[in-house]
Legacy VTK file of the C-alpha trace (Angstrom):
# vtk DataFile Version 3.0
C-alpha trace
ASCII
DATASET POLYDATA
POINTS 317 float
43.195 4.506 -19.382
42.271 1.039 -20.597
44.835 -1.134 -22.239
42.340 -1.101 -25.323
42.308 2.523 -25.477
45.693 2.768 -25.130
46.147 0.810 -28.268
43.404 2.718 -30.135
45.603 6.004 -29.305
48.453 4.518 -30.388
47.126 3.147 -33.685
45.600 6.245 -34.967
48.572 8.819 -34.665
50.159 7.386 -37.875
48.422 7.711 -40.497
50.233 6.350 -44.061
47.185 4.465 -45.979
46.455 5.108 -49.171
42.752 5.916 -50.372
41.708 2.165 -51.035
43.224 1.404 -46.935
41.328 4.490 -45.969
38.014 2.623 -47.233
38.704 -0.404 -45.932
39.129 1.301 -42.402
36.018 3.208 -42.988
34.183 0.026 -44.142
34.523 -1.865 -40.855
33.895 0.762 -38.529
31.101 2.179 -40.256
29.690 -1.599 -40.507
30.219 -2.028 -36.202
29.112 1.556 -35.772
26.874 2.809 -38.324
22.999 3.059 -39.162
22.011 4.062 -42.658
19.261 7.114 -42.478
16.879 7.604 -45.937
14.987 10.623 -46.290
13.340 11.745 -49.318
15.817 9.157 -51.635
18.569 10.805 -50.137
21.219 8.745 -47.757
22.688 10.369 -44.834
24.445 8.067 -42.016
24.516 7.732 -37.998
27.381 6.691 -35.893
26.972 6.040 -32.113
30.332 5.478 -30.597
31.518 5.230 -26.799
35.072 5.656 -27.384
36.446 9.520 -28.674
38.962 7.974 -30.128
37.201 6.496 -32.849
34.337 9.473 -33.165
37.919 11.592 -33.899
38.800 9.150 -36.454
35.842 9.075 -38.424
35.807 12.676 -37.971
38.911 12.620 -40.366
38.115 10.099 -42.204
34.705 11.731 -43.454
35.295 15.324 -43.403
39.225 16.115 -44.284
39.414 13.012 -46.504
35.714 12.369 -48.394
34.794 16.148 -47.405
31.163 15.498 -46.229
29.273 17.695 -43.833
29.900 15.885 -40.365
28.203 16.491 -37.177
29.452 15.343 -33.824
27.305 15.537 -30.672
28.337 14.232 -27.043
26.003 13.099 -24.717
25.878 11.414 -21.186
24.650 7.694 -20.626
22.533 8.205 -17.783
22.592 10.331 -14.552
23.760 7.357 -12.917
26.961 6.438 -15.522
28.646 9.586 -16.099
30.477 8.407 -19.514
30.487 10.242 -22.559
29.206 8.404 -25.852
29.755 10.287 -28.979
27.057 10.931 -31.869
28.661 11.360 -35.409
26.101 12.462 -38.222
26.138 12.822 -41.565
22.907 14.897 -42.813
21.669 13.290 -45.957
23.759 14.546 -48.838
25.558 13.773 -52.488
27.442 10.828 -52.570
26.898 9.147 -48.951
25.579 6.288 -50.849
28.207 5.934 -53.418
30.727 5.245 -50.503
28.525 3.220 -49.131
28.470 1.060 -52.112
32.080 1.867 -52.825
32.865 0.173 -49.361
30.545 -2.872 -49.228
27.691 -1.991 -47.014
24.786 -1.556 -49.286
23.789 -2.605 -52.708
22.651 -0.104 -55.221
18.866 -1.048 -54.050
20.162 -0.052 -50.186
20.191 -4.288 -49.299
22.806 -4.275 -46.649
25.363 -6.434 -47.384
27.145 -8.564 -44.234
29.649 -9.787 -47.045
33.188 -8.486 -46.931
34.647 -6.559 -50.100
36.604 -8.877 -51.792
38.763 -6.006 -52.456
39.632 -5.811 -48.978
40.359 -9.322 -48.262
42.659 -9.747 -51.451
45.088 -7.079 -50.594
47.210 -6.946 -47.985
47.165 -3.701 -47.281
43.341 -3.017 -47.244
42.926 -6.536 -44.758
45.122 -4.595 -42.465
43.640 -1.380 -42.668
39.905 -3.674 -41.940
41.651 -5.156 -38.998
42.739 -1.651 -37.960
38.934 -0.098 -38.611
37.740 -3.423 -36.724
39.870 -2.790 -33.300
38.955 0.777 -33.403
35.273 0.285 -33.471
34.671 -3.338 -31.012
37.809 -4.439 -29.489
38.899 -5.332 -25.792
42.394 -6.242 -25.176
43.186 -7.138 -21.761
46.447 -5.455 -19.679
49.000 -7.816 -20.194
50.031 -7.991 -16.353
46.542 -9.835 -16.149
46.186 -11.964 -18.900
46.238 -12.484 -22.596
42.897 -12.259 -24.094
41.629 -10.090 -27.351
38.209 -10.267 -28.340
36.064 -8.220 -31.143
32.090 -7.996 -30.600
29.666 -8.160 -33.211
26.177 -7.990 -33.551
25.399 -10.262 -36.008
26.581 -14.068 -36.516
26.769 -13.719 -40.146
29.203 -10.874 -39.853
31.150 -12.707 -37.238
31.272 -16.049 -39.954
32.251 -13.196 -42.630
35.185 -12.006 -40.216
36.567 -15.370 -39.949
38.858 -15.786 -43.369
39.899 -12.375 -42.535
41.987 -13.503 -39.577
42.541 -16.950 -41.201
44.613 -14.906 -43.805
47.139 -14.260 -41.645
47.165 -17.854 -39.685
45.356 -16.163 -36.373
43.733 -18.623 -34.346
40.240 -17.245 -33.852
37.256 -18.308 -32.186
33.525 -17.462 -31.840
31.042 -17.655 -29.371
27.412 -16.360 -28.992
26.784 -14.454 -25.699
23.522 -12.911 -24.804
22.120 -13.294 -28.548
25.679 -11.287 -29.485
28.830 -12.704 -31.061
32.457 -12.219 -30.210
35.808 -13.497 -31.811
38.419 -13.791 -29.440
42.063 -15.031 -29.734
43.659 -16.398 -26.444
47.023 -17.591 -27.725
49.803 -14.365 -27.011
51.433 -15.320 -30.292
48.384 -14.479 -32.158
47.549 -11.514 -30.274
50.983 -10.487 -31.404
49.818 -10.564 -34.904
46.707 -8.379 -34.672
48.484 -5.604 -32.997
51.964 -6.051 -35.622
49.172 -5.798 -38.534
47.424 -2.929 -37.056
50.352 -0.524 -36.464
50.531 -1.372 -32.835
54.215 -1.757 -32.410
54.999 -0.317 -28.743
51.641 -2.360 -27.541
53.300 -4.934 -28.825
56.459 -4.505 -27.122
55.079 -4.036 -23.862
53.071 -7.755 -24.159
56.446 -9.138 -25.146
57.877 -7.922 -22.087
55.542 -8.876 -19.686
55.955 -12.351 -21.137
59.117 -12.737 -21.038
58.892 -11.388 -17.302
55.718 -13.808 -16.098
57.816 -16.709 -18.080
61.138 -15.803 -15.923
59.043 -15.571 -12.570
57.069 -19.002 -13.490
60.526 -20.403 -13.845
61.458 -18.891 -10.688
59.086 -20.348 -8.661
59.003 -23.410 -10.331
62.697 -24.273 -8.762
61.715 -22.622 -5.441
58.754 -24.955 -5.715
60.878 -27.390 -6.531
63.634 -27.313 -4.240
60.854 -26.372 -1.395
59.589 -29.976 -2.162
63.133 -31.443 -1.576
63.897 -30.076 0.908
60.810 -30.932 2.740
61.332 -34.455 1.125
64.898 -34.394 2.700
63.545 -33.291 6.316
61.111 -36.176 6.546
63.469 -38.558 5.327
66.236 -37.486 7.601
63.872 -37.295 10.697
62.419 -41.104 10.050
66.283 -42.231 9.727
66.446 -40.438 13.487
63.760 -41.722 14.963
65.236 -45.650 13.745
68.376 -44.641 15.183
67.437 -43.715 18.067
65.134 -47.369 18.374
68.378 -49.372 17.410
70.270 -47.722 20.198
67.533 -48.097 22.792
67.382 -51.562 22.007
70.180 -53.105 20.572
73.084 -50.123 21.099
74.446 -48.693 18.279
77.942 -49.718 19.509
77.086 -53.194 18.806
76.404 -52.067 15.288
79.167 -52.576 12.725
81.811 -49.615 12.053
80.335 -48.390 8.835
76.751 -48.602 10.348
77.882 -46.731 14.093
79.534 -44.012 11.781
76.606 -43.132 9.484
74.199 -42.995 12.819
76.894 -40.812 14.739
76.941 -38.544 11.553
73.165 -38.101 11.240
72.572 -37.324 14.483
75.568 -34.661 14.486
74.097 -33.484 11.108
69.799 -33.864 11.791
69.335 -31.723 7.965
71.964 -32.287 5.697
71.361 -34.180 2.655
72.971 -37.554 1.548
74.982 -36.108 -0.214
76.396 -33.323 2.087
76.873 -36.745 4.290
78.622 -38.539 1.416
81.049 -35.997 1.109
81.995 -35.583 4.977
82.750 -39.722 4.568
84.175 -39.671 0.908
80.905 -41.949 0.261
78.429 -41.753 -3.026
75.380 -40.928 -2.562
74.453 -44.385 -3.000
76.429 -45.486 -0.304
75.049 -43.365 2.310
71.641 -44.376 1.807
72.790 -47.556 1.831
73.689 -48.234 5.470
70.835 -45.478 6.302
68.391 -48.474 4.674
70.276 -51.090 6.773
69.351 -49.186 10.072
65.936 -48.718 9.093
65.312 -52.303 8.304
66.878 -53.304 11.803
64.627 -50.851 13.306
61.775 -52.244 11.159
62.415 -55.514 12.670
62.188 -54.701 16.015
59.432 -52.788 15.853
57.935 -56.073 14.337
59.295 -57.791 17.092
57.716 -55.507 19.829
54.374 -55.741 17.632
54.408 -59.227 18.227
55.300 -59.599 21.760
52.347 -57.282 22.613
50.000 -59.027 20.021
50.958 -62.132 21.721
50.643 -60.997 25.627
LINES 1 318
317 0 1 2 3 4 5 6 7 8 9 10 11 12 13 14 15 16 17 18 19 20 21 22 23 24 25 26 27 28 29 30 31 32 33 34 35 36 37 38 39 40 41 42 43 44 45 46 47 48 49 50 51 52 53 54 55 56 57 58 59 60 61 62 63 64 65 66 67 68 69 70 71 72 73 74 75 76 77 78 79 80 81 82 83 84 85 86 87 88 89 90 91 92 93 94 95 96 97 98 99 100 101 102 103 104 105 106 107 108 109 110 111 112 113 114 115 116 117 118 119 120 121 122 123 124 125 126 127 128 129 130 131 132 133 134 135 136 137 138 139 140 141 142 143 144 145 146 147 148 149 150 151 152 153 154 155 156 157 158 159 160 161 162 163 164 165 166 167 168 169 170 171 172 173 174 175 176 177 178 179 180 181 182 183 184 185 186 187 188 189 190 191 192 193 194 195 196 197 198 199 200 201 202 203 204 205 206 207 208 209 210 211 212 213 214 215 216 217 218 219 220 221 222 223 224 225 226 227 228 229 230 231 232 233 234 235 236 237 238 239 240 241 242 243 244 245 246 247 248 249 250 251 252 253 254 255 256 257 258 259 260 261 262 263 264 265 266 267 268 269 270 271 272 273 274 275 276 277 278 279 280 281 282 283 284 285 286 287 288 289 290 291 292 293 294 295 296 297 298 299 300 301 302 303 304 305 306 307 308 309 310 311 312 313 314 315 316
């Protein structure tokens, strides 16, 4: 099962809205889902879902709650795709279109209306119950483990442009984009995300993105000081293998016993230690840090010079 759906399942087993929630839920789902069907000045609706989730939902919604005559049908996609999509109908009958108008879709002349109730924006409770409606009906939330990413899909832009204050109630960063002559508003940022699925009910969803965080934020810090000590390490090698290679010039050359004491020691001590670092070195001599790379530098500059030297004799011959 799909992270989404596994949010939708979650979201629905509690139920404790009151009426005016109820229609707000209604409202955005039907508005995603629905298609208005007049026959004879009578309205009936049509609702073409491809999750059962949400077909079981409105199921509830419109027959135990508003007690209308509901019809459900499943059919297959194609021969090819084998998923289900789920057909819910109400035959035309009293007072479809005074929840219609009730909710915000249609005026009394049947205009449909992109506009949100303001009913539903102004109280909390009903904007949460939208948001709820909303995810059932168009949302895709991506698995955590992957990465954070929560989009809604909408047909139309001036829906999408309607949806907008909605989220900006609650301070959620959202953003639109147009997509094959569709819109979607997605929400990248995991804090935000957060706040859809605490408003909708979603509370072990919610859990489960906070753990994976904090786990992907303790392995990133993981590997950033195995990078990091990878790099010094290799950092260390190269350094310690150039101070080698000058040691082992000033001895071919000059002899490191003509070299003074402090400078004959530190050679002696890299060569018996090839990896340590300067400070493993310092503490073997009860020298800083400092120190150590200080007569290290002196070698290297002798063994600069007569390098330079030897350039120069050949340049010369």
């Amino acid at each position: 099962m799909s992270f989404s759906n596994e949010v939708r399942n979650e979201i629905i087993r509690e139920d404790n809205l009151r009426d005016c929630c109820h229609l707000a839920e209604l409202a955005a789902i039907i508005k995603v889902e629905g298609s208005l069907q007049i026959a004879n000045n009578k309205t009936g609706l049509k609702m073409k879902s491809q999750k059962a989730v949400v077909a079981r939902e409105l199921y509830k919604l419109l027959k135990e709650k508003y007690n209308f005559r509901t019809e459900i049908r499943v059919g297959k996609k194609s021969s090819f795709n084998k998923d289900n999509y789920y057909i819910i109908n109400i035959p035309p009958q009293n007072k479809i279109k005074d929840l219609l108008v009730e909710i915000g879709l249609i005026d009394e002349n049947y205009s449909f209306n992109f506009e949100i109730k303001n009913e539903f924006l102004e109280r909390d409770c009903c904007s949460k119950a939208y948001l709820k409606g909303l995810f059932l009906a168009t949302a895709i939330i991506t698995d955590p483990n992957s990465e954070y990413h929560l989009e809604f899909f909408v047909k139309y832009e001036d829906y999408a442009d309607e949806l907008i204050p909605l989220f900006d109630k609650f301070s959620i960063d959202v953003k639109k984009r147009e997509r094959k002559n569709n819109f979607y508003l997605y929400i990248k940022k995991v804090e935000d995300i957060l706040k859809v699925l605490n408003l909708i009910g979603a509370k072990s969803a919610q859990l489960e993105i906070e753990n994976t965080r904090i786990l992907k934020e303790v392995k990133n810090e993981v590997n950033r000081k195995v990078n990091l000590e990878t790099a010094n390490l290799s950092r260390t090698a190269i350094a310690a293998q150039k101070q080698l290679e000058n040691i082992e010039i000033v001895d071919k050359i000059k002899g490191i016993n003509k070299l003074s004491e402090s400078l004959q020691e530190i050679a002696e001590l890299r060569r018996e230690h090839p990896y340590a670092s300067l400070k493993e070195l310092g503490k073997m001599l009860d020298l800083s840090k400092s120190g150590v790379n200080h007569r290290l530098r002196r070698i290297n500059k002798i063994a600069e010079k007569i390098k330079n030297r030897e350039l120069e004799v050949k340049e010369w011959n």
